[in-house]
MOPAC internal coordinates of N, CA, C and O (Angstrom, degrees):
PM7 1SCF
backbone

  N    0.0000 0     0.00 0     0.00 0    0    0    0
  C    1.4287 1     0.00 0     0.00 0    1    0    0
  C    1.5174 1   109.21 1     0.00 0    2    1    0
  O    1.2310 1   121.86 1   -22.54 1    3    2    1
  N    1.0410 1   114.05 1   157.46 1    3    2    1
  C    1.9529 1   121.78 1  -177.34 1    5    3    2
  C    1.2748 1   105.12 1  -118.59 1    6    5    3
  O    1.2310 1   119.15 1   -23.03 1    7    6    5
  N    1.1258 1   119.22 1   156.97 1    7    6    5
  C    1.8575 1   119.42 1   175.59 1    9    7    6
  C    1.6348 1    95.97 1  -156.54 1   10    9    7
  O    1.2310 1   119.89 1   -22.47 1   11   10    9
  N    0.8339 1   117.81 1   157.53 1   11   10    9
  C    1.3398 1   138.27 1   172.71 1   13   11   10
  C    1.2029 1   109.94 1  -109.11 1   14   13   11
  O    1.2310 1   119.90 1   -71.74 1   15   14   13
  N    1.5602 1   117.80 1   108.26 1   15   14   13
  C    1.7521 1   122.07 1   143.60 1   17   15   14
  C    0.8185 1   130.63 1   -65.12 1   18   17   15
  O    1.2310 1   119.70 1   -60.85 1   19   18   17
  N    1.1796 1   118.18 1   119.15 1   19   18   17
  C    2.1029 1   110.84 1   167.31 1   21   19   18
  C    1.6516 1    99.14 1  -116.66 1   22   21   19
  O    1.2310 1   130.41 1   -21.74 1   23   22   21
  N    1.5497 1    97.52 1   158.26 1   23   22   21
  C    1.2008 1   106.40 1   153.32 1   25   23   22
  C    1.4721 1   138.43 1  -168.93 1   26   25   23
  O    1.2310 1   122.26 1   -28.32 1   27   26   25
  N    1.2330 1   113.28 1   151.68 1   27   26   25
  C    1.6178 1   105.31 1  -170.82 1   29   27   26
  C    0.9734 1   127.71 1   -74.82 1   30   29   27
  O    1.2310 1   117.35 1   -16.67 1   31   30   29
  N    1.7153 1   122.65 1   163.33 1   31   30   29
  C    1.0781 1   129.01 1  -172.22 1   33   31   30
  C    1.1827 1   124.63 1   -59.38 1   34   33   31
  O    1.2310 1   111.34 1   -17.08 1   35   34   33
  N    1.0297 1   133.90 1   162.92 1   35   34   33
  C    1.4868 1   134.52 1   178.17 1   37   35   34
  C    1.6379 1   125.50 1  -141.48 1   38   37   35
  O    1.2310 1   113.19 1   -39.90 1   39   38   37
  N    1.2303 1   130.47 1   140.10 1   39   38   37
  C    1.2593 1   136.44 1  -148.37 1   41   39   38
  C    1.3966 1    97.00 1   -94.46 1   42   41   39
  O    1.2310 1   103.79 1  -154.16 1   43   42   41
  N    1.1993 1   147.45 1    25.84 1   43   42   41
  C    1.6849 1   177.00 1   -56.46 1   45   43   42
  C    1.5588 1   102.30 1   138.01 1   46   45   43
  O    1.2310 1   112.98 1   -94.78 1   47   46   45
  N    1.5168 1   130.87 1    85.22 1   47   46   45
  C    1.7499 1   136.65 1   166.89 1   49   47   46
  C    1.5762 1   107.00 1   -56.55 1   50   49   47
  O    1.2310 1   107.51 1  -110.67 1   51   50   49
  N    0.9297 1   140.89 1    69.33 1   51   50   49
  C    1.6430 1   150.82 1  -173.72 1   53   51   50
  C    1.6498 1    92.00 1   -39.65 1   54   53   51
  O    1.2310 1   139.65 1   -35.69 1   55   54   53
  N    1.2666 1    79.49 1   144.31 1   55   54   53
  C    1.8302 1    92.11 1  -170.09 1   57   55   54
  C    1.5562 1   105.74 1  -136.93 1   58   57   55
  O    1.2310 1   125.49 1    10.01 1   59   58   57
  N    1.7447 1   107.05 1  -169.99 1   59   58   57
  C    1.4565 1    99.79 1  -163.49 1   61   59   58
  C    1.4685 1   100.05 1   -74.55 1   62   61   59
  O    1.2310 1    98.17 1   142.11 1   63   62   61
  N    0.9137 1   156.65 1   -37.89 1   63   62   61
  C    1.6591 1   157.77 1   168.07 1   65   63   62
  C    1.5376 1    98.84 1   -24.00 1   66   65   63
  O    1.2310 1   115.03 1    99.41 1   67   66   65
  N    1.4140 1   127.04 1   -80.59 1   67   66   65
  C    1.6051 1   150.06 1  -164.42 1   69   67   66
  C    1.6809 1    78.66 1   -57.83 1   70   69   67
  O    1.2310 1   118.55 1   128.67 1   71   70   69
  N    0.9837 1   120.37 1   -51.33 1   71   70   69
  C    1.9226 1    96.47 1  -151.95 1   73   71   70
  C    1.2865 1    91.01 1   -79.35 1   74   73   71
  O    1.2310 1   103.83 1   166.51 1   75   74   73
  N    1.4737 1   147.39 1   -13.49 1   75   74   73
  C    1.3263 1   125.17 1   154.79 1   77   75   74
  C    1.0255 1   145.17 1  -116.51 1   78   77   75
  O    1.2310 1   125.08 1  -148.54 1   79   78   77
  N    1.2132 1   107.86 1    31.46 1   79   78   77
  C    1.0587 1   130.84 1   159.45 1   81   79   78
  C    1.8470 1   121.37 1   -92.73 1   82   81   79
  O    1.2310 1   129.01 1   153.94 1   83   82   81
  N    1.7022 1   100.24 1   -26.06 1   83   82   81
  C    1.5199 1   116.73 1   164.16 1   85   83   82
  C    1.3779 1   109.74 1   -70.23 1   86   85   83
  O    1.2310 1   122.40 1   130.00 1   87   86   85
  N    1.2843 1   113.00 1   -50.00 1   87   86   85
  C    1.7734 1   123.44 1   162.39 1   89   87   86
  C    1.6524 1   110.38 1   -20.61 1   90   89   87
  O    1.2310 1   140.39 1   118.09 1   91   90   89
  N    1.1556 1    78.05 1   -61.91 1   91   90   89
  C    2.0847 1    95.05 1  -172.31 1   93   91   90
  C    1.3087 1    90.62 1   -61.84 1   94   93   91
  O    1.2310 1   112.68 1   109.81 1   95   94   93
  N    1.1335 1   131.43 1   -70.19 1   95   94   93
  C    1.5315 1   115.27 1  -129.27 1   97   95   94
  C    1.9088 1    96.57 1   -88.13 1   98   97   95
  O    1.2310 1   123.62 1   179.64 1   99   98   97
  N    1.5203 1   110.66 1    -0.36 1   99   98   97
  C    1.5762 1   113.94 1  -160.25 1  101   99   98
  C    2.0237 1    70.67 1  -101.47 1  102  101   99
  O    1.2310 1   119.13 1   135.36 1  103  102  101
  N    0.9078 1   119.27 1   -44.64 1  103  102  101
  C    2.0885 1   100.89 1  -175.62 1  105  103  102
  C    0.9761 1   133.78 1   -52.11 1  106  105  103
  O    1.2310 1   131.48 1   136.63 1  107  106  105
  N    1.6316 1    95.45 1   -43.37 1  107  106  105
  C    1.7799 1   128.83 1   170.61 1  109  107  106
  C    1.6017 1    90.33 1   -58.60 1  110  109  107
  O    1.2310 1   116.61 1    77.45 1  111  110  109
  N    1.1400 1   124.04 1  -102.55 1  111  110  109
  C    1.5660 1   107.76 1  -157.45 1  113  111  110
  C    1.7859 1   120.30 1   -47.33 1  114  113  111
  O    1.2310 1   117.76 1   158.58 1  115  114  113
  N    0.9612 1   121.87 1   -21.42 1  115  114  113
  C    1.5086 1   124.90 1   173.44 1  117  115  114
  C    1.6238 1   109.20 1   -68.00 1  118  117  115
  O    1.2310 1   123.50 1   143.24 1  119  118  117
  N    1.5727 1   110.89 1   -36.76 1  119  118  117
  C    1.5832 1    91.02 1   174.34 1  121  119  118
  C    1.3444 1   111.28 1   -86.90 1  122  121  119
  O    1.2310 1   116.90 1  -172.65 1  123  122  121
  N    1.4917 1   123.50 1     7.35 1  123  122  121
  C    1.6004 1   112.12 1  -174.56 1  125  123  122
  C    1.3779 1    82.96 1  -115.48 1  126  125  123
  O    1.2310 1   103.87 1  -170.11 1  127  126  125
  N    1.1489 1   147.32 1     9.89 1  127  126  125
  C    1.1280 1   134.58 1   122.82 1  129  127  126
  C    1.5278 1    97.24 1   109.14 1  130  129  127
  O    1.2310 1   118.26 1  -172.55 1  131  130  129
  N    1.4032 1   120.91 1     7.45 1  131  130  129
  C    1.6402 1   123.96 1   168.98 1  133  131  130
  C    1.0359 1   105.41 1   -73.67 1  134  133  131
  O    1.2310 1   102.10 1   118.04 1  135  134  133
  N    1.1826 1   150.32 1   -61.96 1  135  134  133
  C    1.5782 1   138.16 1  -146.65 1  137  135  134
  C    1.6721 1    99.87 1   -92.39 1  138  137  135
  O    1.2310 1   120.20 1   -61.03 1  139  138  137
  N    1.4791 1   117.23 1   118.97 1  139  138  137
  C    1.6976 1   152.01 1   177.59 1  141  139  138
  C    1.4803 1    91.65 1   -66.98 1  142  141  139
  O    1.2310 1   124.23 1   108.75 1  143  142  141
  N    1.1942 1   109.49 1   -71.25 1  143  142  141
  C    1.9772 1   110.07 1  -148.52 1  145  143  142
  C    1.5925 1    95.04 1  -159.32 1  146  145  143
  O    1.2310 1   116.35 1   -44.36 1  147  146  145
  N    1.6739 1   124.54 1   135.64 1  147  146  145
  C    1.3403 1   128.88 1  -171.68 1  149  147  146
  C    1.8024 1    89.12 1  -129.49 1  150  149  147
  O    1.2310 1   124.57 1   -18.02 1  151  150  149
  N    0.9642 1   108.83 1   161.98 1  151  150  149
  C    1.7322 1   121.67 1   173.91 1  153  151  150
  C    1.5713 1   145.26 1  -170.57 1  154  153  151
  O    1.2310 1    84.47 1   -51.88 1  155  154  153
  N    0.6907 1   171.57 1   128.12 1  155  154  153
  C    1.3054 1   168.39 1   165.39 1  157  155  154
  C    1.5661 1   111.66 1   -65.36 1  158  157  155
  O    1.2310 1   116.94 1   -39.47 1  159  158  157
  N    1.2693 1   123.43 1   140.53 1  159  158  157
  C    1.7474 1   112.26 1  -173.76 1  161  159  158
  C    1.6920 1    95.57 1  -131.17 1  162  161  159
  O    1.2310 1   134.66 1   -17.23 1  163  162  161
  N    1.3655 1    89.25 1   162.77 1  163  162  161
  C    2.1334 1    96.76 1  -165.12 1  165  163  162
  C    1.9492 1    86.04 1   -81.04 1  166  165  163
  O    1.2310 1   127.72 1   -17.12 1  167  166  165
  N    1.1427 1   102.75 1   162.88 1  167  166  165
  C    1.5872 1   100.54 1   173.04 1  169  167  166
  C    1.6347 1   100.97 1  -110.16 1  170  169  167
  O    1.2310 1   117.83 1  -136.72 1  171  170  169
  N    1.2692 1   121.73 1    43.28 1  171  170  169
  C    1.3524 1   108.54 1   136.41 1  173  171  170
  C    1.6070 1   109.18 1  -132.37 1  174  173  171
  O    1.2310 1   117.35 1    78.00 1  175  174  173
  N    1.3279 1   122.65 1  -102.00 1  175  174  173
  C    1.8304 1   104.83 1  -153.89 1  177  175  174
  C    1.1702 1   111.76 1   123.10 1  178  177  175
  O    1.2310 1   128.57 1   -12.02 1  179  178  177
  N    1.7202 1   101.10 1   167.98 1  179  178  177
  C    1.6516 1    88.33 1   178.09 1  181  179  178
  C    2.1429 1    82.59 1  -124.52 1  182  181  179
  O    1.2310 1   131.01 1   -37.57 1  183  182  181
  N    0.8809 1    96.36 1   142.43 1  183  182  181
  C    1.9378 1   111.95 1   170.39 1  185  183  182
  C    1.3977 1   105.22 1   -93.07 1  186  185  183
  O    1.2310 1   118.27 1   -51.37 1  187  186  185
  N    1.6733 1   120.90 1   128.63 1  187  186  185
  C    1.6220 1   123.40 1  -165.49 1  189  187  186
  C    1.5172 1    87.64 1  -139.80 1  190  189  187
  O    1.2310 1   122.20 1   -68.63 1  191  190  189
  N    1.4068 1   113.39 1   111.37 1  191  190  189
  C    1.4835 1   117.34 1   169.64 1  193  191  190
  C    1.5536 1   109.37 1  -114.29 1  194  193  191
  O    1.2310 1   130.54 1     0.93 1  195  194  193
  N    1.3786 1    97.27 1  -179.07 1  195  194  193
  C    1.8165 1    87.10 1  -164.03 1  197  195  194
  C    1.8928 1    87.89 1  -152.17 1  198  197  195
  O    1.2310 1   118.34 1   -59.08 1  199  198  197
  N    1.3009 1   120.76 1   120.92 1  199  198  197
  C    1.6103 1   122.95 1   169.94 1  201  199  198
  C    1.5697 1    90.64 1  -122.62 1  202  201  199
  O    1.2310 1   128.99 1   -35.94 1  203  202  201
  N    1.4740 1   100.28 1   144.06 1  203  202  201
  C    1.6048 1   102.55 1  -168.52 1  205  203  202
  C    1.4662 1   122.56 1    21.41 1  206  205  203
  O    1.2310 1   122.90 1    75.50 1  207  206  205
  N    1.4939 1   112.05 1  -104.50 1  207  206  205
  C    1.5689 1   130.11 1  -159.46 1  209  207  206
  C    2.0915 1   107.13 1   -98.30 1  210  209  207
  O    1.2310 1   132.79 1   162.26 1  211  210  209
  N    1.3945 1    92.89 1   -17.74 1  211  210  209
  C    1.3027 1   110.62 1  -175.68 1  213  211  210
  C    1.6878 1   116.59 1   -74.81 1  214  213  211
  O    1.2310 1   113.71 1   -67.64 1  215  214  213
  N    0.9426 1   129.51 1   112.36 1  215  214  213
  C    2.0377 1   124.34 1   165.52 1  217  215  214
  C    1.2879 1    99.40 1  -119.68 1  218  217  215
  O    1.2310 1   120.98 1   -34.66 1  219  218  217
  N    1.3294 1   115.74 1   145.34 1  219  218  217
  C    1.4524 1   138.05 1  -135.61 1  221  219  218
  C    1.7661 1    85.20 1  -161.27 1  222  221  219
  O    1.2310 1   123.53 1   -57.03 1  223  222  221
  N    1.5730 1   110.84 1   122.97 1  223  222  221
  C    1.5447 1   107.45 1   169.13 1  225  223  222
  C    2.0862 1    81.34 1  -137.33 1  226  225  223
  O    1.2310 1   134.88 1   -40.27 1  227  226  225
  N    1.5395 1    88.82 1   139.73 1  227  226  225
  C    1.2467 1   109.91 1  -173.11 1  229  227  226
  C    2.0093 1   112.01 1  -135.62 1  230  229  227
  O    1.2310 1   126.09 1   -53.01 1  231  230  229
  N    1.3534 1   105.90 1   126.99 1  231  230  229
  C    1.4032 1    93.32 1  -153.36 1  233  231  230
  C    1.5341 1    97.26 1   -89.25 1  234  233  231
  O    1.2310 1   117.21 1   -27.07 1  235  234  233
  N    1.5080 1   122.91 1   152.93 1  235  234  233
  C    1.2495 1   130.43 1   177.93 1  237  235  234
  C    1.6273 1   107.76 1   -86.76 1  238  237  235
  O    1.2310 1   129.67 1     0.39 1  239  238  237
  N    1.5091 1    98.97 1  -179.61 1  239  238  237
  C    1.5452 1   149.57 1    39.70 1  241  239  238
  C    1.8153 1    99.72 1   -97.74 1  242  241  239
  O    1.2310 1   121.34 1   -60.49 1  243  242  241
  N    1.3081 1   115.04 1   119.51 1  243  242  241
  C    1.3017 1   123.71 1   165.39 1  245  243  242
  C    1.4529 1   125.62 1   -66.79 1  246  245  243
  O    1.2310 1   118.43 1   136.92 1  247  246  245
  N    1.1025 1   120.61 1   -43.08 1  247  246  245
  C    1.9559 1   145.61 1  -148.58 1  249  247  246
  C    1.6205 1    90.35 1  -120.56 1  250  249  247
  O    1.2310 1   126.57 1   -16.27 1  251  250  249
  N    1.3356 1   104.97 1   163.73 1  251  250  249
  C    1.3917 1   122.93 1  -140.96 1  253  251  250
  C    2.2031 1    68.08 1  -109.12 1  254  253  251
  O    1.2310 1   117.47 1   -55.84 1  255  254  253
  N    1.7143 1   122.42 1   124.16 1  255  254  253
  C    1.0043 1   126.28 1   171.51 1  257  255  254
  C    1.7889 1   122.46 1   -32.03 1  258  257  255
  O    1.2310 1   119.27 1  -172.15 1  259  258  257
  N    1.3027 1   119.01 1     7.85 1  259  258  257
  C    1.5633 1   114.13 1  -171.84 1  261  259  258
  C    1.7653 1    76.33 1  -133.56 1  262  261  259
  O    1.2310 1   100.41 1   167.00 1  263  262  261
  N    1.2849 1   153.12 1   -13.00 1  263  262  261
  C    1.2496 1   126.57 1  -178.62 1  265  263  262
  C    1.4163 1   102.38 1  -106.24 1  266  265  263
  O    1.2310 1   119.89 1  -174.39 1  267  266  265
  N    1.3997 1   117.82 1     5.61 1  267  266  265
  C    2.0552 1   127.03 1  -173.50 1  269  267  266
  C    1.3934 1    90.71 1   -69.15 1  270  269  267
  O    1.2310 1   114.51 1    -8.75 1  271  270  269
  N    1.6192 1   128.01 1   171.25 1  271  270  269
  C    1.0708 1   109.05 1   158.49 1  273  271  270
  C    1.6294 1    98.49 1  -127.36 1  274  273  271
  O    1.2310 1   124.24 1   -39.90 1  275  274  273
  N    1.4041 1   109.46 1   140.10 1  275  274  273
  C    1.6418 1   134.17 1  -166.27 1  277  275  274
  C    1.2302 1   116.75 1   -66.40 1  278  277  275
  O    1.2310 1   117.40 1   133.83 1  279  278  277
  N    1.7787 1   122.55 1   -46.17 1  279  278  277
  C    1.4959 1   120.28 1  -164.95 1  281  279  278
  C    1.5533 1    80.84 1  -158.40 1  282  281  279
  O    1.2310 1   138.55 1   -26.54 1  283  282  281
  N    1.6333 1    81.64 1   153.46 1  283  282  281
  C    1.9912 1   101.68 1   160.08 1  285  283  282
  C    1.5290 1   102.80 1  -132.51 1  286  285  283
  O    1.2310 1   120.86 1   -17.04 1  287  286  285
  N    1.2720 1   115.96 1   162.96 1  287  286  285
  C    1.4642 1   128.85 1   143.16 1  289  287  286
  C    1.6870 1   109.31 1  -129.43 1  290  289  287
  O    1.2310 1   133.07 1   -16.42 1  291  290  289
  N    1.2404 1    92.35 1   163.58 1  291  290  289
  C    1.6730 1   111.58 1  -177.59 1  293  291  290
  C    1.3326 1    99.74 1  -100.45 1  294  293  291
  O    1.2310 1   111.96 1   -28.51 1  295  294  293
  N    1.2140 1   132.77 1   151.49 1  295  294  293
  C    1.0155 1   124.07 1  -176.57 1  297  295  294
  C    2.0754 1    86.37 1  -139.12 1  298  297  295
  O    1.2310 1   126.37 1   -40.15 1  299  298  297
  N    1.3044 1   105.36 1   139.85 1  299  298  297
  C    2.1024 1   105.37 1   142.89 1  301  299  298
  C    1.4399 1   105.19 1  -119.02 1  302  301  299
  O    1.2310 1   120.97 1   -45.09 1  303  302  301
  N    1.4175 1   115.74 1   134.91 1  303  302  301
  C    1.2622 1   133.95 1   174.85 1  305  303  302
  C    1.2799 1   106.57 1  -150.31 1  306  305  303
  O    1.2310 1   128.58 1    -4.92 1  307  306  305
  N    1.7034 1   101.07 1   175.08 1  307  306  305
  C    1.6671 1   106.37 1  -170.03 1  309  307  306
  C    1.6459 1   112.51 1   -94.64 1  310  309  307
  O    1.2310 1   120.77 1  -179.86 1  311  310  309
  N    1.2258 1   116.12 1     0.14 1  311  310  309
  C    1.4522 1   134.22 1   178.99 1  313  311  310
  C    1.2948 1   142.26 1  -164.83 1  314  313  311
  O    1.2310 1   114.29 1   -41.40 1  315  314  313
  N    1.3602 1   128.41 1   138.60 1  315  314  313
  C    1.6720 1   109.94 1   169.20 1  317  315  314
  C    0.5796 1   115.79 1   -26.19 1  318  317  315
  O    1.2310 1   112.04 1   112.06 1  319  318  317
  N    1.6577 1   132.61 1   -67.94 1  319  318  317
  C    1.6980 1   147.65 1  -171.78 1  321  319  318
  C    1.5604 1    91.46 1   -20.96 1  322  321  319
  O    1.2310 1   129.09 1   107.03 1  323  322  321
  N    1.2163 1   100.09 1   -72.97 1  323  322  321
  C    1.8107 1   116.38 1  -156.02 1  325  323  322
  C    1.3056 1   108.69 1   -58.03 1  326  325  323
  O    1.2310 1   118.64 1   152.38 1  327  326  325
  N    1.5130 1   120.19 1   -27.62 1  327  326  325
  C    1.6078 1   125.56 1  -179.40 1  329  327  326
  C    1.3849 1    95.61 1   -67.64 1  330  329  327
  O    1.2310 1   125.76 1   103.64 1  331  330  329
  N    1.2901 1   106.54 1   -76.36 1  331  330  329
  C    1.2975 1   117.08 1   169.22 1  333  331  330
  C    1.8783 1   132.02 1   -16.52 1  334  333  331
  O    1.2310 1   129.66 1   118.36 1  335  334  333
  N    0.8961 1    98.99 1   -61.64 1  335  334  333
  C    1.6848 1   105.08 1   171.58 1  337  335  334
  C    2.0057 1   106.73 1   -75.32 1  338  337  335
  O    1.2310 1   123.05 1   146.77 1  339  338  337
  N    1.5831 1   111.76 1   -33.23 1  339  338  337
  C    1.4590 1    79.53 1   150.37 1  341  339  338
  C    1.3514 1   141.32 1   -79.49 1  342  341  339
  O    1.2310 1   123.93 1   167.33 1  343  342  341
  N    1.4097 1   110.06 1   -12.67 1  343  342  341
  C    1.1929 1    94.52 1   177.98 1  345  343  342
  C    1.9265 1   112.65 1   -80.60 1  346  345  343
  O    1.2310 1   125.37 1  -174.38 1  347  346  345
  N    1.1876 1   107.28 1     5.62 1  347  346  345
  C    1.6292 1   104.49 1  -167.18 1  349  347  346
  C    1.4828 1    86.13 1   -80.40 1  350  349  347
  O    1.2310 1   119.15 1   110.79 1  351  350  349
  N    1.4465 1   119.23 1   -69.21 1  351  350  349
  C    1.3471 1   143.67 1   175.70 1  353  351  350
  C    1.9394 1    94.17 1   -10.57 1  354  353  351
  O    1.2310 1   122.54 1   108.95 1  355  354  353
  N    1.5505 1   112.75 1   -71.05 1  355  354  353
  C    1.7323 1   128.96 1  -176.62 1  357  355  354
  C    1.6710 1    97.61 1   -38.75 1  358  357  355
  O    1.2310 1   122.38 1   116.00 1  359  358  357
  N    1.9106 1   113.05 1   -64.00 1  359  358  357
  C    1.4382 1   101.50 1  -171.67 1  361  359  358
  C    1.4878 1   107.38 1   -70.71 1  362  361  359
  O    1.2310 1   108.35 1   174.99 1  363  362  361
  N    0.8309 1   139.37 1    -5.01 1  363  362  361
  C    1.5325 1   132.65 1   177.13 1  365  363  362
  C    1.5032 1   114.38 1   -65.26 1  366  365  363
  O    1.2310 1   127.89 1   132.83 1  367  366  365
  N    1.5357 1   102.41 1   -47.17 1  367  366  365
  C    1.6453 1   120.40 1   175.14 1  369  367  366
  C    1.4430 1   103.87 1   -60.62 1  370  369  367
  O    1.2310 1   116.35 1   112.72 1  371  370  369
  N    1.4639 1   124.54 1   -67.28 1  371  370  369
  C    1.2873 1   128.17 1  -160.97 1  373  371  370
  C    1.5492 1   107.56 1   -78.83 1  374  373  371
  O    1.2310 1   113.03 1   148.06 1  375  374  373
  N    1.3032 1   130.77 1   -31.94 1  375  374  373
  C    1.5537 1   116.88 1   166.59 1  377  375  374
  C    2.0779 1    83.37 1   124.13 1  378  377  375
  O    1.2310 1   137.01 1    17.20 1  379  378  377
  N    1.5949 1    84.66 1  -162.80 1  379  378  377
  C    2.0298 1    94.89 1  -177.46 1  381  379  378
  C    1.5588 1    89.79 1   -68.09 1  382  381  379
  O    1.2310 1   135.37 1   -15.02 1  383  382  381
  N    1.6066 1    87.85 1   164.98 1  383  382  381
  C    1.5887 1    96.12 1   171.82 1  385  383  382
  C    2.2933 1    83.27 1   157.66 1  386  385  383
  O    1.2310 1   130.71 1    34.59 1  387  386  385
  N    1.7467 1    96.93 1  -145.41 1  387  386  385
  C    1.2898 1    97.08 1  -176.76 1  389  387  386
  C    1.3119 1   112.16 1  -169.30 1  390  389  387
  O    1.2310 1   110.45 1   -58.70 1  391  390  389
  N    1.1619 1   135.55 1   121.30 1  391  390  389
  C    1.5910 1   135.05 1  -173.32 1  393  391  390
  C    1.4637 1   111.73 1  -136.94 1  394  393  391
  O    1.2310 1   121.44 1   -17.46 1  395  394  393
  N    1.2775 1   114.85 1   162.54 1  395  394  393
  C    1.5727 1   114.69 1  -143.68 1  397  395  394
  C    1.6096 1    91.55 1  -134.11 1  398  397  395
  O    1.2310 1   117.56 1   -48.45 1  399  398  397
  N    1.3315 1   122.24 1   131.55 1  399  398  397
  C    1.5388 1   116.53 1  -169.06 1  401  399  398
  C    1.4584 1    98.67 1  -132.39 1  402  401  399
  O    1.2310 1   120.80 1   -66.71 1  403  402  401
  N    1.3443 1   116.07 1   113.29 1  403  402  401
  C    1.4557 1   130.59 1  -168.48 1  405  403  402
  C    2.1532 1   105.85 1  -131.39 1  406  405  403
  O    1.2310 1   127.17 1   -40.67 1  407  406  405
  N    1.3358 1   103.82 1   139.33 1  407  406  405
  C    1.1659 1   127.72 1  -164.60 1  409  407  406
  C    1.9495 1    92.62 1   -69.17 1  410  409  407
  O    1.2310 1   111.72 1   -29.62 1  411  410  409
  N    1.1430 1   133.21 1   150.38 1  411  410  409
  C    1.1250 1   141.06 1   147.19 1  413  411  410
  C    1.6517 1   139.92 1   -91.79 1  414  413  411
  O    1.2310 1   107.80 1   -54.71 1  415  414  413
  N    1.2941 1   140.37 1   125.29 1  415  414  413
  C    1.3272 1   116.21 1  -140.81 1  417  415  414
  C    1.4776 1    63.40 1  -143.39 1  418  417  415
  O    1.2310 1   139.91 1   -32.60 1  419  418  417
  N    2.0426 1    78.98 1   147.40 1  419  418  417
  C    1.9179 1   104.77 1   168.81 1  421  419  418
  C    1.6929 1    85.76 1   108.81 1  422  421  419
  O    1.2310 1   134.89 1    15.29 1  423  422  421
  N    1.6940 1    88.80 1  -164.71 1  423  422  421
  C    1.3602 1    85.22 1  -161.03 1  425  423  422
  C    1.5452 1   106.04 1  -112.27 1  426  425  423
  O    1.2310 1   120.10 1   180.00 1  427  426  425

């Protein structure tokens, strides 16, 4: 199964400790072959809505900089459980903050 992590920013300046300790834990899952694709995202964007006949693209930052969300990884694993405990494992590294662990569907 795949799930997508995201997570928000945090008022936390990541330093040399956090970046290798992210090092570690981003190698470890790449050689066991769970983590697909990891990233950082810009906090603005463009927003494309659609009412009937109408599409509307409106350029960001929409969300107040602490509700944007900062980074994802992809994860394949054999369970929530397992998504789940990596992502506990992620806030452990990075400190408080908040990330959102959602299932991926399709193929």
């Amino acid at each position: 199964m795949r799930y997508l992590m995201t997570t928000k920013p945090s008022d936390t300046a990541p330093d040399e400790k956090l970046y290798a300790e992210m090092g570690k834990f981003i190698e470890e899952l790449t050689a066991a072959g769970v983590l697909l694709a990891t990233g950082g995202l810009e906090p603005g964007g463009a927003r494309v809505t659609s009412a009937g006949d109408e599409i509307t693209v409106t350029d960001g930052p929409f969300a107040e900089a602490k509700e944007a969300v900062a980074g994802f990884a992809l994860i394949e694993v054999r369970s929530k459980e397992e998504a789940i405990e990596l992502a506990r494992r992620f806030r452990r590294i990075v400190g408080d903050g908040e990330s959102v662990v959602q299932q991926v569907f399709g193929p």
